[in-house]
Each structure stands twice: as C-alpha cells, then as structure tokens.
mmCIF file of the C-alpha atoms, coordinates in Angstrom:
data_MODEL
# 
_entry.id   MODEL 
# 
loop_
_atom_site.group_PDB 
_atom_site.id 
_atom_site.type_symbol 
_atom_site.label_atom_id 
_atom_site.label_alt_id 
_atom_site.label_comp_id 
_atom_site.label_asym_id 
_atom_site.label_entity_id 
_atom_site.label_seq_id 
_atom_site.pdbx_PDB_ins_code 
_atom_site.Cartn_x 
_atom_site.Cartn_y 
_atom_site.Cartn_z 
_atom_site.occupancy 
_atom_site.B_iso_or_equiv 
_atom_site.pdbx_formal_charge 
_atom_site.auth_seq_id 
_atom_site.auth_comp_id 
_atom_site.auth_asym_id 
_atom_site.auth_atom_id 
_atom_site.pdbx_PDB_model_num 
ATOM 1  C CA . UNK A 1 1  ? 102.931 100.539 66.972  1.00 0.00 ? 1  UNK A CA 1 
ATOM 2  C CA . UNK A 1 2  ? 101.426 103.048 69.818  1.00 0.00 ? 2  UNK A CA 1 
ATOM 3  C CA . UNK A 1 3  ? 103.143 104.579 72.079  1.00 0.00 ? 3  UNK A CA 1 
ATOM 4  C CA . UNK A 1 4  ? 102.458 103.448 76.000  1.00 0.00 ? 4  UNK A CA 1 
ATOM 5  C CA . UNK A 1 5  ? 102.422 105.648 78.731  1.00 0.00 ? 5  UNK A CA 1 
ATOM 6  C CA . UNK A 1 6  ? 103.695 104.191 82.589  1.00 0.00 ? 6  UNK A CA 1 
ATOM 7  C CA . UNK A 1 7  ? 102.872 105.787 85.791  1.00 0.00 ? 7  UNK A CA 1 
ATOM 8  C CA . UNK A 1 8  ? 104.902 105.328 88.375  1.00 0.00 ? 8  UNK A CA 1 
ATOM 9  C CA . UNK A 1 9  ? 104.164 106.418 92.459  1.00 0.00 ? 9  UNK A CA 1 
ATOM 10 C CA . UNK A 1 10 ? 106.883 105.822 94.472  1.00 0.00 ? 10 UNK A CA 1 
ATOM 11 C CA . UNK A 1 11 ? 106.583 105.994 98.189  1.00 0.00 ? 11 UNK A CA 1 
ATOM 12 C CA . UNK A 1 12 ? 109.534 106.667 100.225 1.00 0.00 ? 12 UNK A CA 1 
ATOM 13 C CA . UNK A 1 13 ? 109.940 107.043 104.078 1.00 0.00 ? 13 UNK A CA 1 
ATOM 14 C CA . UNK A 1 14 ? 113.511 108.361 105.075 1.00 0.00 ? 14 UNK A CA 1 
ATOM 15 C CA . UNK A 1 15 ? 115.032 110.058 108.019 1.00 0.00 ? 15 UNK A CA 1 
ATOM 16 C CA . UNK A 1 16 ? 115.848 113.862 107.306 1.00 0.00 ? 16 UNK A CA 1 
ATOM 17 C CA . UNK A 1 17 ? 117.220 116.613 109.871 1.00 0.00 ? 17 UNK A CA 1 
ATOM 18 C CA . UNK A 1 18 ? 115.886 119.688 107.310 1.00 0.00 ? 18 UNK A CA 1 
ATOM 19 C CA . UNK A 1 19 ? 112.464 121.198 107.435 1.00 0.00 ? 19 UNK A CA 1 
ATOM 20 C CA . UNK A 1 20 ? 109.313 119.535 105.827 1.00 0.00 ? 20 UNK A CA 1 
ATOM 21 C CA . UNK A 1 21 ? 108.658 120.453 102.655 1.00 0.00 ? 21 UNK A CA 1 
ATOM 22 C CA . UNK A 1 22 ? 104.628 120.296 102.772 1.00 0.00 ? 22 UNK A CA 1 
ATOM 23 C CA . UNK A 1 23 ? 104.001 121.975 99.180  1.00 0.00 ? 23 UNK A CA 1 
ATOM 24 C CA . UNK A 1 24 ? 105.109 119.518 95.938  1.00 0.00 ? 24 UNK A CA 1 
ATOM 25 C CA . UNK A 1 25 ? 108.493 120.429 94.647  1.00 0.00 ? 25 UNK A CA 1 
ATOM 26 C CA . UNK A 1 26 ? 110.567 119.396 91.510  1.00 0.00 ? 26 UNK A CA 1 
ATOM 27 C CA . UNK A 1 27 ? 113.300 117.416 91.913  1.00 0.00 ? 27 UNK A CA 1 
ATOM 28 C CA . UNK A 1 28 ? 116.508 117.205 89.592  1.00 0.00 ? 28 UNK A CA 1 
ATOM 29 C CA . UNK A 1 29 ? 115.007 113.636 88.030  1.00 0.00 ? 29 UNK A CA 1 
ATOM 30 C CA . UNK A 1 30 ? 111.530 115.417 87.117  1.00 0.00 ? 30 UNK A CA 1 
ATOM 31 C CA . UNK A 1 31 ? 109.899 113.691 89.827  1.00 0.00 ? 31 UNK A CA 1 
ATOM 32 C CA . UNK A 1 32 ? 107.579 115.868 92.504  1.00 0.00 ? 32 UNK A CA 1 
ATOM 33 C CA . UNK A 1 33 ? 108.108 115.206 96.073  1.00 0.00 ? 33 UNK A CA 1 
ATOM 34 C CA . UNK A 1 34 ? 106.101 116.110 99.031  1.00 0.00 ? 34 UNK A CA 1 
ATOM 35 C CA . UNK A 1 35 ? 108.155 116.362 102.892 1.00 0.00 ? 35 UNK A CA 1 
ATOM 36 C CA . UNK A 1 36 ? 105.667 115.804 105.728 1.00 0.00 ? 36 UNK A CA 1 
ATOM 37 C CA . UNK A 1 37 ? 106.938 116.581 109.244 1.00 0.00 ? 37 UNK A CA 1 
ATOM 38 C CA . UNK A 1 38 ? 107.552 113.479 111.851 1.00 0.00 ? 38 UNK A CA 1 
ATOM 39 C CA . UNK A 1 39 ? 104.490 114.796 113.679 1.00 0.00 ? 39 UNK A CA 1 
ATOM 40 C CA . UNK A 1 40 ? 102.322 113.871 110.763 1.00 0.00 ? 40 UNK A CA 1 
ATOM 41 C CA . UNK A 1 41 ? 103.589 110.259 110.214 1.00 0.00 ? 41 UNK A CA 1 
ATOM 42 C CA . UNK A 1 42 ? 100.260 108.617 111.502 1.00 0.00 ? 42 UNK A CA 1 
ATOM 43 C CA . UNK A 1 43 ? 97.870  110.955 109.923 1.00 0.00 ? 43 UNK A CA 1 
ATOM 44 C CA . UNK A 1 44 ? 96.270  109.217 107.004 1.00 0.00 ? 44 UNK A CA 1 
ATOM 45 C CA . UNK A 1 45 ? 94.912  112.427 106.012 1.00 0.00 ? 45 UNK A CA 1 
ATOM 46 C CA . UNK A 1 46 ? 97.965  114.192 105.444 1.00 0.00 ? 46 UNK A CA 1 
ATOM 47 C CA . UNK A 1 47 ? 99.476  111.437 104.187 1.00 0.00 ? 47 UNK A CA 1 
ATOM 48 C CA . UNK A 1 48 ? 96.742  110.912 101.425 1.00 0.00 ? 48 UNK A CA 1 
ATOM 49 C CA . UNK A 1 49 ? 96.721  114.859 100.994 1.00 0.00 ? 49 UNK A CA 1 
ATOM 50 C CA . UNK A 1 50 ? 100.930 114.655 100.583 1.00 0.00 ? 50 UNK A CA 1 
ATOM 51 C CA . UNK A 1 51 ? 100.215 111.909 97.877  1.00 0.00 ? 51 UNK A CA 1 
ATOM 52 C CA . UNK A 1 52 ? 97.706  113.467 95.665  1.00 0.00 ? 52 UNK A CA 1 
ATOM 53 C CA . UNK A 1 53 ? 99.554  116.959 96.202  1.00 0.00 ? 53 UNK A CA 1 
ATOM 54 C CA . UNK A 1 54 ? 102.604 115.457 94.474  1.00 0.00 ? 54 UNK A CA 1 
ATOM 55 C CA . UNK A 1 55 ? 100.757 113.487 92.078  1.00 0.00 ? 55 UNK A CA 1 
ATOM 56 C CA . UNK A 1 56 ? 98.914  116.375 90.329  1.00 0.00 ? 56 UNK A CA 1 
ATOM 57 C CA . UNK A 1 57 ? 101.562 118.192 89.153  1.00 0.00 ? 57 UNK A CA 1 
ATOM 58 C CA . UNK A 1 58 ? 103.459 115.184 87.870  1.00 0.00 ? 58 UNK A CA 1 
ATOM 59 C CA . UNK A 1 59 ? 100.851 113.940 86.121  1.00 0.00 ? 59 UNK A CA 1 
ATOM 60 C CA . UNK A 1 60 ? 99.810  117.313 84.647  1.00 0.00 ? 60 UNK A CA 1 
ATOM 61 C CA . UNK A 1 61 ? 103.741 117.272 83.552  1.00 0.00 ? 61 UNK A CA 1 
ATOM 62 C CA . UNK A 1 62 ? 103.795 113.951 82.095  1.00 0.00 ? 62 UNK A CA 1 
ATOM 63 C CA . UNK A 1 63 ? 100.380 114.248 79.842  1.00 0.00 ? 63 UNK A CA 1 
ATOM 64 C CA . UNK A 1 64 ? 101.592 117.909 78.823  1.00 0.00 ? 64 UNK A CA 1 
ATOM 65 C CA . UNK A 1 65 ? 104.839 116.725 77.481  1.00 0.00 ? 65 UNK A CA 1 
ATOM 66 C CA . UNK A 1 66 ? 103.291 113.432 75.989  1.00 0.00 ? 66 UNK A CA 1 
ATOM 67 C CA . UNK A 1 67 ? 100.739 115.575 73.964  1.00 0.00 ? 67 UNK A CA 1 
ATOM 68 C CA . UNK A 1 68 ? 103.180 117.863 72.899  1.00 0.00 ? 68 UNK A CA 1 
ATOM 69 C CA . UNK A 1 69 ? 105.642 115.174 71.230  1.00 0.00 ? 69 UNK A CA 1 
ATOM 70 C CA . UNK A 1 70 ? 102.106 113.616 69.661  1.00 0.00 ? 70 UNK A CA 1 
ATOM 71 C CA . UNK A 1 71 ? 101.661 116.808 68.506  1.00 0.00 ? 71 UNK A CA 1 
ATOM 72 C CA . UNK A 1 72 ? 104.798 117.481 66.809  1.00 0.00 ? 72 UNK A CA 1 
ATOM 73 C CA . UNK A 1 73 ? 104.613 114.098 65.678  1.00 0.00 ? 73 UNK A CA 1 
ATOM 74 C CA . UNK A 1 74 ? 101.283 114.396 64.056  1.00 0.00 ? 74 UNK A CA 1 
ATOM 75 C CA . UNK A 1 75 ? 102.437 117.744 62.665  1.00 0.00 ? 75 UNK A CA 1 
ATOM 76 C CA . UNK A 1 76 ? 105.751 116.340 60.680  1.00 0.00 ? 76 UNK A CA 1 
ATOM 77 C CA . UNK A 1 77 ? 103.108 113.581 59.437  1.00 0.00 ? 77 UNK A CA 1 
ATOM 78 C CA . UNK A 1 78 ? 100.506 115.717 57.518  1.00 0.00 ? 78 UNK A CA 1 
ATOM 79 C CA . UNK A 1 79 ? 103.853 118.268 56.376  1.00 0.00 ? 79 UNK A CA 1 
ATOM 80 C CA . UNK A 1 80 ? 105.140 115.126 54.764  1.00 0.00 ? 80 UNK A CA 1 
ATOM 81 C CA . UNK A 1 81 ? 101.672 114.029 53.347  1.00 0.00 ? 81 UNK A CA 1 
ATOM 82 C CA . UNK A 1 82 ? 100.783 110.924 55.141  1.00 0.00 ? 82 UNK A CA 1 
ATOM 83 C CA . UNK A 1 83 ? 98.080  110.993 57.216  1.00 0.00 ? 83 UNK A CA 1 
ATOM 84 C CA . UNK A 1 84 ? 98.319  109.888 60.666  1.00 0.00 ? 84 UNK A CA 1 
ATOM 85 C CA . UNK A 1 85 ? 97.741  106.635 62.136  1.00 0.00 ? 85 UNK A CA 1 
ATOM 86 C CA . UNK A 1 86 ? 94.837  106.313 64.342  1.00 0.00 ? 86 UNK A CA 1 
# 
C-alpha cells in the first residue's frame, strides 16, 4: 500500500493587539502563518496574496520532507535487495 499525502489550508480570523506579521512565518506545529493588518481585512488582494504567501513555503516543506523519507525508503530497499514497488 502507497503512501497518501493530505493538504490542509486552514483559514483563521482572530482578534490580536501585536503587529501584523505580513511575511509567512513558522509556527511551533510546522504550520506557516501569514498576519494581515485590520486595515487590509476587505482587500481580496491581500488576502489572496497572504494565502498563497503562506502556502508556498508549506507546501515546499511538506513535498521536501515527503521525498526525503521516499528516498530513504527506496534506499534501505535496493541495500536489502528488493527492488522497489512502483
């Protein structure tokens, strides 16, 4: 059996008294989160900008990590002999 891979966007809207945090930052949970300043709350475009700014580098994450344990994987497979499923 294959592995599956989830992606999961979660979109939160909160009160905070702090400043905006406009670039993507990690979190303690791995996630990526994007702060956008009250001003900006009915700008689609920086709304949709926030989104995909956050996205990238979680995604880039998730498929880097998920290749590597493939790789490893497929790795201890051919050192043992068997060839890999496909």
């Amino acid at each position: 059996m294959g592995t599956r891979i989830r992606v999961r966007v979660e979109f939160e809207e909160y009160e905070v008294s702090s400043e905006s945090v406009t670039a993507p930052s990690k979190e303690e949970d791995g996630s990526f989160v994007v702060e956008l300043p009250e001003s900006l709350e009915f700008d689609i475009d920086a709304c949709e900008q926030a989104l995909l700014s956050a996205n990238y580098p979680a995604l880039r994450e998730g498929i880097s990590q998920h290749l590597e344990r493939v790789s490893k994987k497929n790795s201890s497979a051919q050192a043992g002999g068997a060839r890999p499923k496909r």
